[in-house]
mmJSON file of the N, C-alpha and C atoms, coordinates in Angstrom:
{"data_MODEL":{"atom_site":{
"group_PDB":["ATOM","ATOM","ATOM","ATOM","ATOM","ATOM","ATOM","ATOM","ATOM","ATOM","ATOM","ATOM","ATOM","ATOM","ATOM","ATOM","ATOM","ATOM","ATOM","ATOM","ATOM","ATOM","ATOM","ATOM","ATOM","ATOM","ATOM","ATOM","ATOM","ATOM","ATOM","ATOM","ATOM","ATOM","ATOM","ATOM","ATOM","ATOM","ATOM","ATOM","ATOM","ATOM","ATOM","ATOM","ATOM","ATOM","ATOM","ATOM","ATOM","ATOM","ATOM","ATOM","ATOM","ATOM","ATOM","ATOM","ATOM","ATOM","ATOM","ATOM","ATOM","ATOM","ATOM","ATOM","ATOM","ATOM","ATOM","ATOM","ATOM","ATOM","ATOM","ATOM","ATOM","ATOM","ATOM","ATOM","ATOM","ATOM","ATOM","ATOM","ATOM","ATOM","ATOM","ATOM","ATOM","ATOM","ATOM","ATOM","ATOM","ATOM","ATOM","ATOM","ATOM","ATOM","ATOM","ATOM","ATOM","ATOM","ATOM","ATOM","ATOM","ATOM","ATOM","ATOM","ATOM","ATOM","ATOM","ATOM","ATOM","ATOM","ATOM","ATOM","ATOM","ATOM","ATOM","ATOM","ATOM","ATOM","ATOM","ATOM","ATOM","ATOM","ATOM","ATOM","ATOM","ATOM","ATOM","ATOM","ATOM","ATOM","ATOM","ATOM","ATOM","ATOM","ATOM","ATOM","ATOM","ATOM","ATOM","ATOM","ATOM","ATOM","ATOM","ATOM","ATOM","ATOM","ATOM","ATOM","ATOM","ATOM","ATOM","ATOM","ATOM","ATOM","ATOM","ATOM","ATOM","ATOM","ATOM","ATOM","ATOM","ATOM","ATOM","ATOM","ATOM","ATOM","ATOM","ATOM","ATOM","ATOM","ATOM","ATOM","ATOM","ATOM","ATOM","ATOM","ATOM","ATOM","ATOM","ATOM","ATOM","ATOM","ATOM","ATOM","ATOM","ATOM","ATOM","ATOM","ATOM","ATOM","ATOM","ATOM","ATOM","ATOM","ATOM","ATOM","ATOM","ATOM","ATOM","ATOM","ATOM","ATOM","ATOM","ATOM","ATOM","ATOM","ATOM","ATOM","ATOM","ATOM","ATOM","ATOM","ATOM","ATOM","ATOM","ATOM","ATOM","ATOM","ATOM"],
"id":[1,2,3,4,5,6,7,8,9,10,11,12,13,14,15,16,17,18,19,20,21,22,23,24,25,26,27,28,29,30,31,32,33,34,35,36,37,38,39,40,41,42,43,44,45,46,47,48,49,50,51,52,53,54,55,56,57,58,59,60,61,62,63,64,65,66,67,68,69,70,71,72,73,74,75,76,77,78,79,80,81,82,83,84,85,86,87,88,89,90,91,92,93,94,95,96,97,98,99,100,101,102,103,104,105,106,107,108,109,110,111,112,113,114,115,116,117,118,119,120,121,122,123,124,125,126,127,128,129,130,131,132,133,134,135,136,137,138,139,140,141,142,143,144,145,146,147,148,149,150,151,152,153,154,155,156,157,158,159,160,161,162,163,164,165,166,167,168,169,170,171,172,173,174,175,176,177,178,179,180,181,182,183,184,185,186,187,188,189,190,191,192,193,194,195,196,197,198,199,200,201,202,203,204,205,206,207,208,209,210,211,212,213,214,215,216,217,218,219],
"type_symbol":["N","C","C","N","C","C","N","C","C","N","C","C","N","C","C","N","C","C","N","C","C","N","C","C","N","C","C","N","C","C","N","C","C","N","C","C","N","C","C","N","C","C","N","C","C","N","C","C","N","C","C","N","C","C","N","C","C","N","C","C","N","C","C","N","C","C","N","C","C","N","C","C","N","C","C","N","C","C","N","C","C","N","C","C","N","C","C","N","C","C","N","C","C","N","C","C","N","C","C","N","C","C","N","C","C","N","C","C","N","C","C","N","C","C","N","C","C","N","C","C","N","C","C","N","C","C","N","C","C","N","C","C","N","C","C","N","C","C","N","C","C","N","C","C","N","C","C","N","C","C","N","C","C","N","C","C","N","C","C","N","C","C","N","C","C","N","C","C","N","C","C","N","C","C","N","C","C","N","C","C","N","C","C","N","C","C","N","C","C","N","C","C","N","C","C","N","C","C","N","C","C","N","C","C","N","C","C","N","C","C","N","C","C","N","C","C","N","C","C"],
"label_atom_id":["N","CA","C","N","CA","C","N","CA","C","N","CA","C","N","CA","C","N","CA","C","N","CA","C","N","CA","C","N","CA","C","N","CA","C","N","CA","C","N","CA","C","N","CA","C","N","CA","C","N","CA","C","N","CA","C","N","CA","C","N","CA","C","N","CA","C","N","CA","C","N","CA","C","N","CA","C","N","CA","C","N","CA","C","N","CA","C","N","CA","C","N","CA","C","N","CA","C","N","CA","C","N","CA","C","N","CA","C","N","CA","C","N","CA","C","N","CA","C","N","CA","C","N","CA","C","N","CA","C","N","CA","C","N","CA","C","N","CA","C","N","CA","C","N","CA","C","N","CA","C","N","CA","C","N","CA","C","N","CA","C","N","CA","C","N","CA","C","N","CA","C","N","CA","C","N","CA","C","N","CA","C","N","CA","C","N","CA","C","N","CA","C","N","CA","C","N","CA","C","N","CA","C","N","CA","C","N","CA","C","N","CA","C","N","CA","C","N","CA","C","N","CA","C","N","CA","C","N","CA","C","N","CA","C","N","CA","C","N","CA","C","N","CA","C","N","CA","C","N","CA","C","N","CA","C"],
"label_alt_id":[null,null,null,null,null,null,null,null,null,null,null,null,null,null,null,null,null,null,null,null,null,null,null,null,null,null,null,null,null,null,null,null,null,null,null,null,null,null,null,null,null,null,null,null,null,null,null,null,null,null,null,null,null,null,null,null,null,null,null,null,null,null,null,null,null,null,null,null,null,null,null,null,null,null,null,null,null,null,null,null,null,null,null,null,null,null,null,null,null,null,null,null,null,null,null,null,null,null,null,null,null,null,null,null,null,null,null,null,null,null,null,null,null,null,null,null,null,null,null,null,null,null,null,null,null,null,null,null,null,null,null,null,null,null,null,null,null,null,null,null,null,null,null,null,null,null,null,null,null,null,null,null,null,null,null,null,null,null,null,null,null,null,null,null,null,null,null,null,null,null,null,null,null,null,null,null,null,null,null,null,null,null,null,null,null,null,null,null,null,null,null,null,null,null,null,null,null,null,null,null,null,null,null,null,null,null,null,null,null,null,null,null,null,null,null,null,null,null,null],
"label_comp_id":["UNK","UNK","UNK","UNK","UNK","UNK","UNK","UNK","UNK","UNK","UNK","UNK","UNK","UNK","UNK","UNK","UNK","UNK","UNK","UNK","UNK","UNK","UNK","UNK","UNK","UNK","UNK","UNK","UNK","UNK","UNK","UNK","UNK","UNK","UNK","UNK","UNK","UNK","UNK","UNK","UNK","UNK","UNK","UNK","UNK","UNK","UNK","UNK","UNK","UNK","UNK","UNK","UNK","UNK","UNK","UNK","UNK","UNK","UNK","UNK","UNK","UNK","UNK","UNK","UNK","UNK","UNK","UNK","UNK","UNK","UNK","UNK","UNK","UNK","UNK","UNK","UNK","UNK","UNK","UNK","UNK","UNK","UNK","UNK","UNK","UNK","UNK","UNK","UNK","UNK","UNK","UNK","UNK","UNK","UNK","UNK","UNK","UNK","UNK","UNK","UNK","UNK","UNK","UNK","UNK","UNK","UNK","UNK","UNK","UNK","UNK","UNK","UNK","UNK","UNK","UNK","UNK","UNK","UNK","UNK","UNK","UNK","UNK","UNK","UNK","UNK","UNK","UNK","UNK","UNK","UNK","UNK","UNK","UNK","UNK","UNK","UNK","UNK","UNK","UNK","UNK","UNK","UNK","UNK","UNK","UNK","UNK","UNK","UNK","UNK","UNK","UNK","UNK","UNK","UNK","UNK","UNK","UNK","UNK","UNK","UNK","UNK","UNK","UNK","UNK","UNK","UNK","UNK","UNK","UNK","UNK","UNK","UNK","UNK","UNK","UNK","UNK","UNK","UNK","UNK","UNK","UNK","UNK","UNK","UNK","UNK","UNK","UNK","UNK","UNK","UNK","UNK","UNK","UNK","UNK","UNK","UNK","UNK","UNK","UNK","UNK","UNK","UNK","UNK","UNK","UNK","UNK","UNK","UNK","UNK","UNK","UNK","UNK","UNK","UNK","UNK","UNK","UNK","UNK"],
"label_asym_id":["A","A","A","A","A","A","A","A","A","A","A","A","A","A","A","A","A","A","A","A","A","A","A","A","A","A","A","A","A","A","A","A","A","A","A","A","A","A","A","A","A","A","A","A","A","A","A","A","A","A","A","A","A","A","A","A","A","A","A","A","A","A","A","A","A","A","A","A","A","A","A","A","A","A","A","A","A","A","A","A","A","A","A","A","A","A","A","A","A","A","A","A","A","A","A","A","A","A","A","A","A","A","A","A","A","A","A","A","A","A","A","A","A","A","A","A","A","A","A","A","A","A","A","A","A","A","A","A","A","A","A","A","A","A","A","A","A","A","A","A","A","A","A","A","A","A","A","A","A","A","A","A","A","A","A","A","A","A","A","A","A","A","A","A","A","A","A","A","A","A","A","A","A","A","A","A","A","A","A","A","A","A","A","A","A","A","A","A","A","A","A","A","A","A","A","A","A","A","A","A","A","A","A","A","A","A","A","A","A","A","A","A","A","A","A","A","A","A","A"],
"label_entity_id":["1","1","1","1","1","1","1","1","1","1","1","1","1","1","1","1","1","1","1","1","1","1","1","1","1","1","1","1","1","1","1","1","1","1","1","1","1","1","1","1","1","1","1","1","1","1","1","1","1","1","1","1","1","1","1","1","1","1","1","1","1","1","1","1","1","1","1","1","1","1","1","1","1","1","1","1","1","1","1","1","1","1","1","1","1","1","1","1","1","1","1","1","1","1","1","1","1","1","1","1","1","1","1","1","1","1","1","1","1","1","1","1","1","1","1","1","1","1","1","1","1","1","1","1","1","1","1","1","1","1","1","1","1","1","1","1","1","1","1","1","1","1","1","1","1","1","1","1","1","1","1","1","1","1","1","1","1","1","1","1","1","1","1","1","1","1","1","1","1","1","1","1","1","1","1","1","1","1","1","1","1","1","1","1","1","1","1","1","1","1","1","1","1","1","1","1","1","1","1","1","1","1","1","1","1","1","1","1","1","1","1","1","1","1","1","1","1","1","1"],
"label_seq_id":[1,1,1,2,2,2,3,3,3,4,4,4,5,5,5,6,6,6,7,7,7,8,8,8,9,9,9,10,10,10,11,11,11,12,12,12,13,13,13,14,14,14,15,15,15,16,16,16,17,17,17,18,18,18,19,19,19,20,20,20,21,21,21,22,22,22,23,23,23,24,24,24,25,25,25,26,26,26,27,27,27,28,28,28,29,29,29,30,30,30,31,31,31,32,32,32,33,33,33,34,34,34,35,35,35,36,36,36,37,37,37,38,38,38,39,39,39,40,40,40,41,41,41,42,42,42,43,43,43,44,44,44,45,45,45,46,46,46,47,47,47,48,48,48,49,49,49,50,50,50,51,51,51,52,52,52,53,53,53,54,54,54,55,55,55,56,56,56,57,57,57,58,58,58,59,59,59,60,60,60,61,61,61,62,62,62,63,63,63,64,64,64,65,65,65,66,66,66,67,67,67,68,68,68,69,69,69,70,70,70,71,71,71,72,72,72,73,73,73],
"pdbx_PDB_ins_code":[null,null,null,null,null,null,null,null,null,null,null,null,null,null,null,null,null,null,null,null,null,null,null,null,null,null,null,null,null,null,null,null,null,null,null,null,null,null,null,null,null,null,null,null,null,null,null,null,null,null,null,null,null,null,null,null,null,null,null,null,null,null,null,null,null,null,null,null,null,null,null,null,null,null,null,null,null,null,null,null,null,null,null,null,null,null,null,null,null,null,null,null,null,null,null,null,null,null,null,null,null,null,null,null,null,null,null,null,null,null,null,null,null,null,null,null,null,null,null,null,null,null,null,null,null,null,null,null,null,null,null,null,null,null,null,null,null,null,null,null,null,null,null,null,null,null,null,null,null,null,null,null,null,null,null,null,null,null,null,null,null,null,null,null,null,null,null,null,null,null,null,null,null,null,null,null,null,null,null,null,null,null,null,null,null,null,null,null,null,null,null,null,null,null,null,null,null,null,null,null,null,null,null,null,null,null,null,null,null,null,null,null,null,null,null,null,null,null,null],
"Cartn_x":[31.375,30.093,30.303,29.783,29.798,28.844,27.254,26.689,25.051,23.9,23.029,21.811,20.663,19.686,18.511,16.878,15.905,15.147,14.74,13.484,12.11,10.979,9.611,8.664,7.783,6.581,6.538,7.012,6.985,8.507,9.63,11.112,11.311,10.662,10.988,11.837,12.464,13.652,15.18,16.262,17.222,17.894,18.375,19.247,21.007,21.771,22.664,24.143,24.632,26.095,27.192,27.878,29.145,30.29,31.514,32.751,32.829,33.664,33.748,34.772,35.419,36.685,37.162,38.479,38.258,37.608,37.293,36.627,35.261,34.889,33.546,32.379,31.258,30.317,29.102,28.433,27.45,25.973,25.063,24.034,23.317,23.161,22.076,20.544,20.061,18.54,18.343,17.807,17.044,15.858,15.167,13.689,13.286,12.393,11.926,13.199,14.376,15.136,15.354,14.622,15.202,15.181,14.731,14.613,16.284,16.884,18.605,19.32,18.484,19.529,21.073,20.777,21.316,22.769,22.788,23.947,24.677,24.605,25.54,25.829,27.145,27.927,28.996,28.798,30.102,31.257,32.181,33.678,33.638,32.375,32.718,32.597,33.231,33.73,32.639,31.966,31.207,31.063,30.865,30.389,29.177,28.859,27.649,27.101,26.039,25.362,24.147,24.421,23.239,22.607,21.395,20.778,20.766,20.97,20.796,19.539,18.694,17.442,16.974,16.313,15.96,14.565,15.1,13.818,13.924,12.027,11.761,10.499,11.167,10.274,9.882,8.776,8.639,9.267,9.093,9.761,11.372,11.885,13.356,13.897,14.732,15.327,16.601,16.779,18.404,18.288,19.685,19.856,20.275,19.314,19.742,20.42,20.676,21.711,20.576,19.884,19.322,20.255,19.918,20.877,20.19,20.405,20.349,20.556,21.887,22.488,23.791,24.327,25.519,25.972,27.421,28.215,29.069,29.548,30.486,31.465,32.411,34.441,35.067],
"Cartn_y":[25.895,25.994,25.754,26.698,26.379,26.067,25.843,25.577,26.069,24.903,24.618,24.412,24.929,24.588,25.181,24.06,24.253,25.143,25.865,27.184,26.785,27.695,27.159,26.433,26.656,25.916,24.561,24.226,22.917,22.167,23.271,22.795,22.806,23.284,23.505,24.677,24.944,26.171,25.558,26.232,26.396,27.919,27.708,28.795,28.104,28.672,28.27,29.701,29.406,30.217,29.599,30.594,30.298,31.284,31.35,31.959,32.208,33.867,33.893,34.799,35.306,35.998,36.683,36.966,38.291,36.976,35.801,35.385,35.924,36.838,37.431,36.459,36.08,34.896,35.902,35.263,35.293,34.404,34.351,33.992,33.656,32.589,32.473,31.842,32.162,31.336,30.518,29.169,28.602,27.925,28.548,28.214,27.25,26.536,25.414,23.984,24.057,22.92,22.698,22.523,21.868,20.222,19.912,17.988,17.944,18.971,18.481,19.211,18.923,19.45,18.369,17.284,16.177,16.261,17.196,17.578,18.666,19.286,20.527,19.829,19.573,19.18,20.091,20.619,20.99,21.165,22.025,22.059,21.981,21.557,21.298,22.951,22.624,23.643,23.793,24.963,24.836,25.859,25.888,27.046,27.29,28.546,29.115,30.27,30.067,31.127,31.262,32.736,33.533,35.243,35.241,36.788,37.143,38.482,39.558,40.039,40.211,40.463,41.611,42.667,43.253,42.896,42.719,41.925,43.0,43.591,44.581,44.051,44.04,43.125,44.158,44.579,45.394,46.824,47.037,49.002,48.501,47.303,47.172,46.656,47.123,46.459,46.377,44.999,44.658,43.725,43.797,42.586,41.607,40.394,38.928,38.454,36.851,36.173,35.053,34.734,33.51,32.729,31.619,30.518,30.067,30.341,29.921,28.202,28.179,26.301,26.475,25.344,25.025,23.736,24.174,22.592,22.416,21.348,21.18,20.475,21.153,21.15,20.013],
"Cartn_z":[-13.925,-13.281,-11.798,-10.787,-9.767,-9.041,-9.243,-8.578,-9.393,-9.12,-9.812,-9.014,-9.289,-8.592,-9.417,-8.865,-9.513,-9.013,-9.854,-9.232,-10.035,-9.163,-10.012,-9.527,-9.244,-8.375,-8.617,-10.241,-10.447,-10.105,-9.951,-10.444,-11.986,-12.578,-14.432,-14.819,-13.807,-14.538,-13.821,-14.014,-13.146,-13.426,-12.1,-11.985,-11.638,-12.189,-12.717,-12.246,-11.76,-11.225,-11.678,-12.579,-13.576,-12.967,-12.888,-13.105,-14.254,-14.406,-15.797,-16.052,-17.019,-16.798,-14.964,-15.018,-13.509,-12.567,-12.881,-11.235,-11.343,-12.23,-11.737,-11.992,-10.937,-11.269,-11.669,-12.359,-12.661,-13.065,-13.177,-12.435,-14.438,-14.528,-15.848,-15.406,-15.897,-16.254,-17.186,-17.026,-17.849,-17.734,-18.726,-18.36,-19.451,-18.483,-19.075,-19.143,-17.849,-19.003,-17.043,-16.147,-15.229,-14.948,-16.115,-15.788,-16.709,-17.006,-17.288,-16.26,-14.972,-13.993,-13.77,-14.018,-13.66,-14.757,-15.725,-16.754,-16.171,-15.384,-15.134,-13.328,-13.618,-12.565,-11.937,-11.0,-10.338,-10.576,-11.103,-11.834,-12.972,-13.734,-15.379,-15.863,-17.511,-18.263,-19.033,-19.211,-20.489,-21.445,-22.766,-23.542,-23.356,-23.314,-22.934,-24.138,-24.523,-25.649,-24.687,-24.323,-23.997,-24.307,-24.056,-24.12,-23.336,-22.835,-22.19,-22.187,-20.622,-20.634,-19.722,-20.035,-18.627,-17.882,-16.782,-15.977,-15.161,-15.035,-13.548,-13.348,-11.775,-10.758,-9.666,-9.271,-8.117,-8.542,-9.18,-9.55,-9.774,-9.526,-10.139,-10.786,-11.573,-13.302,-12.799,-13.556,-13.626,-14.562,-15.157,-16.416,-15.901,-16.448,-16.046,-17.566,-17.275,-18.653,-18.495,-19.833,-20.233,-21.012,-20.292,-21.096,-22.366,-24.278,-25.098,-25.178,-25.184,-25.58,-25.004,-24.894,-24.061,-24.434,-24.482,-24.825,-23.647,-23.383,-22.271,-22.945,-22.614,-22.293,-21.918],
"occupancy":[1.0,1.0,1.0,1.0,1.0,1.0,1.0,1.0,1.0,1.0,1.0,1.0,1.0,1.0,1.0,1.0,1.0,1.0,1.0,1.0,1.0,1.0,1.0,1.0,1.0,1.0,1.0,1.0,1.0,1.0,1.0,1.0,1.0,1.0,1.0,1.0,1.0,1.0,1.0,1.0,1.0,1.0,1.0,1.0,1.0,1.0,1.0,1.0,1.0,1.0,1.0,1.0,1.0,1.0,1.0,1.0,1.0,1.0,1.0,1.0,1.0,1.0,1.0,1.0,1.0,1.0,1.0,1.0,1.0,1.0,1.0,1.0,1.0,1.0,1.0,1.0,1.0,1.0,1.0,1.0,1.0,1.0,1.0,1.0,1.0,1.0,1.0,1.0,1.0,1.0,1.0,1.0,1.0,1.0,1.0,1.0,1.0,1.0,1.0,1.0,1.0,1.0,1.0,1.0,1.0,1.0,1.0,1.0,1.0,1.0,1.0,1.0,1.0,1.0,1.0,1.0,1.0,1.0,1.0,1.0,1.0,1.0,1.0,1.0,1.0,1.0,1.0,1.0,1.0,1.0,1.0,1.0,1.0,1.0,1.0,1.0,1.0,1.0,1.0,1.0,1.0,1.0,1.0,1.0,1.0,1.0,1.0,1.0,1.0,1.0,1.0,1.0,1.0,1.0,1.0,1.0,1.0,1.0,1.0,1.0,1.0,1.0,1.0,1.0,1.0,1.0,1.0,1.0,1.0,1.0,1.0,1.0,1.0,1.0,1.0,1.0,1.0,1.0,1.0,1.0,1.0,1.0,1.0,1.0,1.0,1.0,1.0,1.0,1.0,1.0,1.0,1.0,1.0,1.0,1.0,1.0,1.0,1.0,1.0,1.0,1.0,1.0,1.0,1.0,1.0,1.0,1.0,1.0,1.0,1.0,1.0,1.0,1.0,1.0,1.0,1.0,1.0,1.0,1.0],
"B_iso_or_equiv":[0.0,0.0,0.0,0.0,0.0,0.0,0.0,0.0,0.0,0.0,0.0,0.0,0.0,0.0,0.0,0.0,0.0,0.0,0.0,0.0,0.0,0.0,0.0,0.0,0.0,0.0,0.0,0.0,0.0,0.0,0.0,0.0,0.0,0.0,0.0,0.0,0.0,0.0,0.0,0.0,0.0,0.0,0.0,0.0,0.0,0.0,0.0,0.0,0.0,0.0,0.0,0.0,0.0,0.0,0.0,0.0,0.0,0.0,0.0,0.0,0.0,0.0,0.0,0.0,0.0,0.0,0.0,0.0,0.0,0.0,0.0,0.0,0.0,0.0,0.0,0.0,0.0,0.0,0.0,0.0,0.0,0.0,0.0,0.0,0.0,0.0,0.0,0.0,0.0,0.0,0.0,0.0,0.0,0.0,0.0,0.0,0.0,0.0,0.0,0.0,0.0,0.0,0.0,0.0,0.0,0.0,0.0,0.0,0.0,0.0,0.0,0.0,0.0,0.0,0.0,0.0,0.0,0.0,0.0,0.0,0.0,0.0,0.0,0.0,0.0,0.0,0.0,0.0,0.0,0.0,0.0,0.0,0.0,0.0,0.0,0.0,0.0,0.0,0.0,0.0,0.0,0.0,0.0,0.0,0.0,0.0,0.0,0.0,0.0,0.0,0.0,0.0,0.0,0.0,0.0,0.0,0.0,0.0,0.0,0.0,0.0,0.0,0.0,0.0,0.0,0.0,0.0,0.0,0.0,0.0,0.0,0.0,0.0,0.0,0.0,0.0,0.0,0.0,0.0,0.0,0.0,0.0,0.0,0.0,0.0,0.0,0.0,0.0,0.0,0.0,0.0,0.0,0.0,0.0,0.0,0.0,0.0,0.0,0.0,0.0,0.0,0.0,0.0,0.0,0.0,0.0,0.0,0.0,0.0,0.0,0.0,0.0,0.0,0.0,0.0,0.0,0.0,0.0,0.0],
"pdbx_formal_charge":[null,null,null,null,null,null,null,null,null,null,null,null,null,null,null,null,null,null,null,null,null,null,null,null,null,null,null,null,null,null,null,null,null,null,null,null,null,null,null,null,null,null,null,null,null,null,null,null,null,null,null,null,null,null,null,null,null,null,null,null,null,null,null,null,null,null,null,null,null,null,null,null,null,null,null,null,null,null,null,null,null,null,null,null,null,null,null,null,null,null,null,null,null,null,null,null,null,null,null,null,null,null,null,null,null,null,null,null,null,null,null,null,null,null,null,null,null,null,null,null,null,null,null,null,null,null,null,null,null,null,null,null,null,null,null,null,null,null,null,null,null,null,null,null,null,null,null,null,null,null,null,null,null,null,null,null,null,null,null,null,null,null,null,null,null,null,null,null,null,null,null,null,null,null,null,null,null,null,null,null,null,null,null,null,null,null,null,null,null,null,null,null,null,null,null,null,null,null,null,null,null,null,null,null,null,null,null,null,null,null,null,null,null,null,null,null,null,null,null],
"auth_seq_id":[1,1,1,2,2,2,3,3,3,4,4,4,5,5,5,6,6,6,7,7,7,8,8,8,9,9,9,10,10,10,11,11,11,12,12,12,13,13,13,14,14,14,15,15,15,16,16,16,17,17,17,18,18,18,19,19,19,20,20,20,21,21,21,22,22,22,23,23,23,24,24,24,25,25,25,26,26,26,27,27,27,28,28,28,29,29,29,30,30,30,31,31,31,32,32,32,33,33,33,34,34,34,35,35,35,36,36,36,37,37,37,38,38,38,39,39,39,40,40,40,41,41,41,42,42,42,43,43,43,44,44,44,45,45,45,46,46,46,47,47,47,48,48,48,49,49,49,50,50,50,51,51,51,52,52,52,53,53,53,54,54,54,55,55,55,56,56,56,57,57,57,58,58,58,59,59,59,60,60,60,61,61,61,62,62,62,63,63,63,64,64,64,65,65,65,66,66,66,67,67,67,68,68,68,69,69,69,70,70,70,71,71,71,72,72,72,73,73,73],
"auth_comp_id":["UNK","UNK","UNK","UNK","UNK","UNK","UNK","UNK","UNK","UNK","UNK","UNK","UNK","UNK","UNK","UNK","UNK","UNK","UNK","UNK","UNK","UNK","UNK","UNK","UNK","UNK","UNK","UNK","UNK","UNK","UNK","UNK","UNK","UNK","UNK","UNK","UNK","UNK","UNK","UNK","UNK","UNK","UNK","UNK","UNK","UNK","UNK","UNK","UNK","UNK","UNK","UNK","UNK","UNK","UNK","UNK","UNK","UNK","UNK","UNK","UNK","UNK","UNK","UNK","UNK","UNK","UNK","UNK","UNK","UNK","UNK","UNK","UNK","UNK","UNK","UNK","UNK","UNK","UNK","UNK","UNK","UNK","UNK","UNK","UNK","UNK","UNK","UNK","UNK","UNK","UNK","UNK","UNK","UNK","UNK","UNK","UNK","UNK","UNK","UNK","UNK","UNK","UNK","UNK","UNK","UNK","UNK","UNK","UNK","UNK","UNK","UNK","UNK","UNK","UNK","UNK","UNK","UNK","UNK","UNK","UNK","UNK","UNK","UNK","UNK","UNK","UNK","UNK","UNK","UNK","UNK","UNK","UNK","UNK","UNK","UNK","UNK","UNK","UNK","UNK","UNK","UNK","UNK","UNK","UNK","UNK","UNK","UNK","UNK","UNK","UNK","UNK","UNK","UNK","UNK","UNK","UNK","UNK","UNK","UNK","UNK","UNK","UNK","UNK","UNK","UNK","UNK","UNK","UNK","UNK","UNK","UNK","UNK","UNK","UNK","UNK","UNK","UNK","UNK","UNK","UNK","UNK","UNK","UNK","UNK","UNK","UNK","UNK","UNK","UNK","UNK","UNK","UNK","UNK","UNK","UNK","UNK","UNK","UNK","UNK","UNK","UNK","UNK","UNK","UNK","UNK","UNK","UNK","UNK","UNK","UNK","UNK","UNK","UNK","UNK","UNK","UNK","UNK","UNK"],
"auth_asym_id":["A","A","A","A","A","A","A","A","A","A","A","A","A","A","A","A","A","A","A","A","A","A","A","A","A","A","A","A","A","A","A","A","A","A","A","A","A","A","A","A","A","A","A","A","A","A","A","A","A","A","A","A","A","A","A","A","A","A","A","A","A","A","A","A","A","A","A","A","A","A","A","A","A","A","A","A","A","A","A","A","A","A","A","A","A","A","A","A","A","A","A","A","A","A","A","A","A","A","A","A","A","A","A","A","A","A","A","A","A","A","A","A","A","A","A","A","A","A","A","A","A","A","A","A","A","A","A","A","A","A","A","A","A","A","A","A","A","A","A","A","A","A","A","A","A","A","A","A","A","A","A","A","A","A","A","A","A","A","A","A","A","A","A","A","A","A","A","A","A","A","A","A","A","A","A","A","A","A","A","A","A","A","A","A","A","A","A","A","A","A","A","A","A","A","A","A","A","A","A","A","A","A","A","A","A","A","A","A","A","A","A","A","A","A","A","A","A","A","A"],
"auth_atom_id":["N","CA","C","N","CA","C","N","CA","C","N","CA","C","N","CA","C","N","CA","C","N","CA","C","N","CA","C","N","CA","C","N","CA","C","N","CA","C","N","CA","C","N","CA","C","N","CA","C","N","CA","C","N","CA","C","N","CA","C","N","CA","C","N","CA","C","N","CA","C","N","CA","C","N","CA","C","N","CA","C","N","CA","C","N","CA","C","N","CA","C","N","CA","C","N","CA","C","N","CA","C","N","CA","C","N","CA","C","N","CA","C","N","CA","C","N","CA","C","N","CA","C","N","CA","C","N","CA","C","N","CA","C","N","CA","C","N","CA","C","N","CA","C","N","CA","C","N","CA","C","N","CA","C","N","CA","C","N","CA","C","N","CA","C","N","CA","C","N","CA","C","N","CA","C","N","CA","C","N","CA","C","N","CA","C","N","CA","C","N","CA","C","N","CA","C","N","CA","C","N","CA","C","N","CA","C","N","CA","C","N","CA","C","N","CA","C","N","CA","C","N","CA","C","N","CA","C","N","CA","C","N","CA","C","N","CA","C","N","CA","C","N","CA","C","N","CA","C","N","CA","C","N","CA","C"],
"pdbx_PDB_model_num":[1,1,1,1,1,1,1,1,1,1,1,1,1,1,1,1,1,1,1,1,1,1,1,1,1,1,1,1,1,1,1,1,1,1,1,1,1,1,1,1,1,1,1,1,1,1,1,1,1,1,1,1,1,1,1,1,1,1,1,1,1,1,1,1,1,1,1,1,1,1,1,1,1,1,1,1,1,1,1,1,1,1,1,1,1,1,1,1,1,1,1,1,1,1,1,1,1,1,1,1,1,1,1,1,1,1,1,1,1,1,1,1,1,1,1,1,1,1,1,1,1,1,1,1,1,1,1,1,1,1,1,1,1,1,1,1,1,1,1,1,1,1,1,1,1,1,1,1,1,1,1,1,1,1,1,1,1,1,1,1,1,1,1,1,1,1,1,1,1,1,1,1,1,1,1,1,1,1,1,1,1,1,1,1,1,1,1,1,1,1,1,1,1,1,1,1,1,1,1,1,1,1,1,1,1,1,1,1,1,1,1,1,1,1,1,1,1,1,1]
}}}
């Protein structure tokens, strides 16, 4: 995990940036779980179970990654 932060008028989501094979990062969502921001630390390892979603916002679609559950390494 490289880096974590809360989104949301209230702060009740995060957004979440992982490394993942190739170096390539990518970007998860989780909604509803930002009061466990304080669990995803910097450098840690984790398993990740997620869905694949298409989100269009403004006339544009792209697939985001929702974070299901997660164990850490």
């Amino acid at each position: 995990m490289v880096a974590v932060d809360t989104i949301g008028s209230r702060k009740e989501h995060l957004r979440i940036t992982v490394v993942g094979d190739k170096s390539r990062s990518h970007t998860l969502l989780a909604f509803g779980r930002g009061g466990d921001v304080n669990a995803w630390q910097v450098g840690t390892v984790h398993r990740l179970l997620v869905t694949i979603q298409e989100n269009i916002w403004n006339t544009q679609r792209k697939l985001q990654l929702l974070l299901v559950d997660h164990r850490i390494l």
